[in-house]
Residue, then its C-alpha position, 0 to 999 in steps of 0.5 A: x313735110x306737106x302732107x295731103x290726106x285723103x279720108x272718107x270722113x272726119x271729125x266733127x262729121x264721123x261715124x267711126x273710130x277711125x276717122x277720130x283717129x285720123x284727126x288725132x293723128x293729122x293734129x299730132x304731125x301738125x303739132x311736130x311741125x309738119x304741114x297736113x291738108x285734108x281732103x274729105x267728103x260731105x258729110x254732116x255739111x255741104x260745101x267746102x270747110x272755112x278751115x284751108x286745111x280741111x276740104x270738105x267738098x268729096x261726094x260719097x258713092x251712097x248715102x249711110x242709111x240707104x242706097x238709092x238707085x236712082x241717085x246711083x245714076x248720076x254718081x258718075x258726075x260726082x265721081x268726075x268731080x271728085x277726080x278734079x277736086x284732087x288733082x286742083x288740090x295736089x296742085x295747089x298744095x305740092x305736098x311731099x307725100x299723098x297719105x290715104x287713110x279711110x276709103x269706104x264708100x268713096x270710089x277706089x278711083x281716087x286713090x288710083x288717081x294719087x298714085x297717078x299724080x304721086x308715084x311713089x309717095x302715096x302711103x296707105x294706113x290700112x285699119x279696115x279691109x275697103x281694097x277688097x270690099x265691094x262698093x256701095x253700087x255693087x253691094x246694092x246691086x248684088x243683094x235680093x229683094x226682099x220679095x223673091x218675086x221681084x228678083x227677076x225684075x232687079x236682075x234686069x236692072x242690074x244689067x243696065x246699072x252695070x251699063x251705065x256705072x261700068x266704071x264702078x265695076x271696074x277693079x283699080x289696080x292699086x299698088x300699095x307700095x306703102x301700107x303700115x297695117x292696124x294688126x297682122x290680122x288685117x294684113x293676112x286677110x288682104x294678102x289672103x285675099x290676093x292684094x299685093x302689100x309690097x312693105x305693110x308693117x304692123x303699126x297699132x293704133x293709138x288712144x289718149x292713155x292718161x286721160x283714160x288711166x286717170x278716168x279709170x281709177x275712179x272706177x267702182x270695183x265690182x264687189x260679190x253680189x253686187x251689180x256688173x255694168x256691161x257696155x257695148x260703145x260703137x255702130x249698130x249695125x248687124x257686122x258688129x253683133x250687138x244682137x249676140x251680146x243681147x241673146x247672151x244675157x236672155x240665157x243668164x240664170x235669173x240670179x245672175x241677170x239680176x245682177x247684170x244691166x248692159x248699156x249700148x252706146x251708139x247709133x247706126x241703121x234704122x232697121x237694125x236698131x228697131x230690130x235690136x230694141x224688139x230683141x230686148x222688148x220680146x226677152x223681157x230685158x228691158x230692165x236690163x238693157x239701156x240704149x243711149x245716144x252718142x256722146x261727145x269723145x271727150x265725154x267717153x273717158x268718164x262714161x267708160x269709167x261707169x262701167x265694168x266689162x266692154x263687150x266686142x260681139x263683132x261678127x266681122x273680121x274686125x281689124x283692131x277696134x279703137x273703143x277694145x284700146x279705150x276699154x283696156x286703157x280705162x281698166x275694163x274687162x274686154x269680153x270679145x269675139x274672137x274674129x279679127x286683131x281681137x284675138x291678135x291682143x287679147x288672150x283668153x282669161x290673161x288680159x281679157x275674155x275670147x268666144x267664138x262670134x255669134x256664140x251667145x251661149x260662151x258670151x253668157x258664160x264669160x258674164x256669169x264668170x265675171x259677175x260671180x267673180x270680182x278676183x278674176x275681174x280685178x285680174x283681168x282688168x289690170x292685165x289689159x289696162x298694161x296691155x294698153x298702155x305698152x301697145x297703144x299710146x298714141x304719142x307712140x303711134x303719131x312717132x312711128x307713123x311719122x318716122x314711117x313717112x319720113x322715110x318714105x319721103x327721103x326714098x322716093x325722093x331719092x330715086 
């Protein structure tokens, strides 16, 4: 098959587990011989790729820290130019399918405009709910000032952005006649919110399973008395409620908390991460609390292998997390809230631990169980690692999604 796919981001450039995921998927059909192009935007580099079968050339609606309005204005050039970039590409590559995988922050107009040129062809893998978020333009435009006595002047500008980026405001109509899903919970909350899946299977993701096994087993066992090693790997930004997970070891007991360090992994927006760094500063947890930067993936297997327990404090409905399916995989004790497919494959005190997102009171008493507990750890750890591996090899996921748009190619073809 030629396939040309369609993603926000993609690796080295990323900023999120399912860009990785789409480049580990687009390398698995590339190595079952199939023929993948990829276009993506800008971001982390300028201009187009040297590799033909990564364009790099899309403009995104906003940058990732800030919005910034008068860049907004001239987004409608950049949109044009997106548009022209995808229709000069299907043209040149001819491909037998059009597969849509990451679309936050790119204009929802570019996956109408592959349904335009496509038809039937077009397959979307949903893995976040972006058909029914609003874009960057009209998240900026629908927030209040932090001065209420400037909202009467952004009101009036809103009114005049509106004007100007009408087309921004407008709803594509999108079809999604193909759309395997990450989780039955991303798929119920889309229908729930009234999008229209015509054929949406579940088709979990999937993680490398051996090299984390193998990484896992190397593992220190958390013995009576001993240190528990938490860690949070993933974006800081207040959705993922990081600030719950540091809120729940200020309500340890002090034996307990001696006996606890939490690692957070990860980078995201600048107000948020000074805001959790004087969260850890005014609870006098800076002895327990270590930030560090991203690291390499390849590096993650053996950095999850440090730890104990993966804390998942995701306020949002989080529809399948890729770092819960490393966690599980590498023989850690997943601890998380139970908003989105969380809960859809961890059960409560079988194969990991569940509280109710932002409750950091349950979230405290999950840890003293665990840190008083190595039975219970030990338990748990090897139920979620089997839970893994039967759900989430991506060998597995690279199949079935290859099967799926085998299909899709062999009926839309035939009509």
């Amino acid at each position: 098959m030629r396939i040309l796919t369609l993603s926000n981001f993609y690796p080295p450039h990323h900023v999120s587990g399912y860009a990785m995921l789409c480049a580990d998927v687009m390398h698995g059909l590339r190595e079952r011989g199939h023929d993948v192009v990829v276009l993506t935007s800008t971001h982390g580099c300028e201009g187009e790729s040297a590799d033909d079968s990564i364009h790099r050339i899309l403009a995104l609606e906003s940058r990732l820290d800030y919005y910034r309005p008068l860049e907004g204005i001239l987004y409608p050039l950049a949109r044009h130019r997106n548009l022209r970039h995808l229709r000069r590409l299907f043209a040149e590559v001819r491909p037998d399918l059009v597969f849509v995988w990451g679309m936050w922050n790119l204009s929802k107009s570019l996956a109408e405009e592959a349904e335009h040129l496509a038809g039937p062809r077009v397959v979307y893998y949903l893995a976040n709910p972006w058909p029914i978020e609003a874009n960057q333009h009209q998240a900026y435009w629908a927030l209040r000032t932090r001065r209420p006595q400037l909202d009467w002047v952004k009101k009036v500008a809103r009114l005049v952005a509106r004007l100007w980026l009408h087309a921004e405001w407008r709803e594509p109509q999108l079809q999604f006649a193909h759309a395997p899903c990450c989780s039955g919970a991303l798929r119920d909350q889309l229908i729930r919110a009234g999008v229209i899946l015509q054929d949406s299977p579940t088709i979990y993701e999937g993680v490398d399973i051996d090299s984390l096994v193998q990484h896992g087993a190397a593992r220190p066992l958390p013995v009576k008395g001993g240190v528990l090693s938490l860690v949070y790997v993933g974006l800081l930004v207040p959705h993922k409620g990081v600030h719950t997970a540091i809120e729940a070891l200020s309500r340890l007991p002090a034996d307990t908390l001696q006996r606890v360090r939490l690692t957070i992994l990860g980078s995201g927006h600048p107000a948020y991460e000074d805001t959790l760094r004087r969260q850890v500063a005014s609870a006098n947890l800076s002895g327990h609390v270590t930030f560090a930067a991203p690291i390499p993936r390849t590096e993650l297997p053996g950095f999850l292998s440090r730890h104990h327990v993966l804390l998942l404090p995701s306020v949002w409905e989080e529809p399948l997390a890729l770092i819960m399916q490393e966690g599980l995989a590498s023989g850690l004790v997943v601890v998380g809230s139970t908003t989105g497919g969380t809960s859809e494959i961890i059960r409560d005190g079988q194969n990991g631990l569940l509280f109710p997102a932002e409750d950091a009171g349950r979230l405290a008493v999950h840890i003293e169980r665990l840190a008083g507990d190595p039975t219970l750890w030990q338990t748990l750890a090897h139920k979620g690692q089997e839970s893994a591996k039967r759900l989430f090899d991506l060998r597995r996921m690279v199949g079935d999604l290859e099967g799926y748009l085998d299909n899709v190619r062999a009926t839309s073809h035939a009509v």
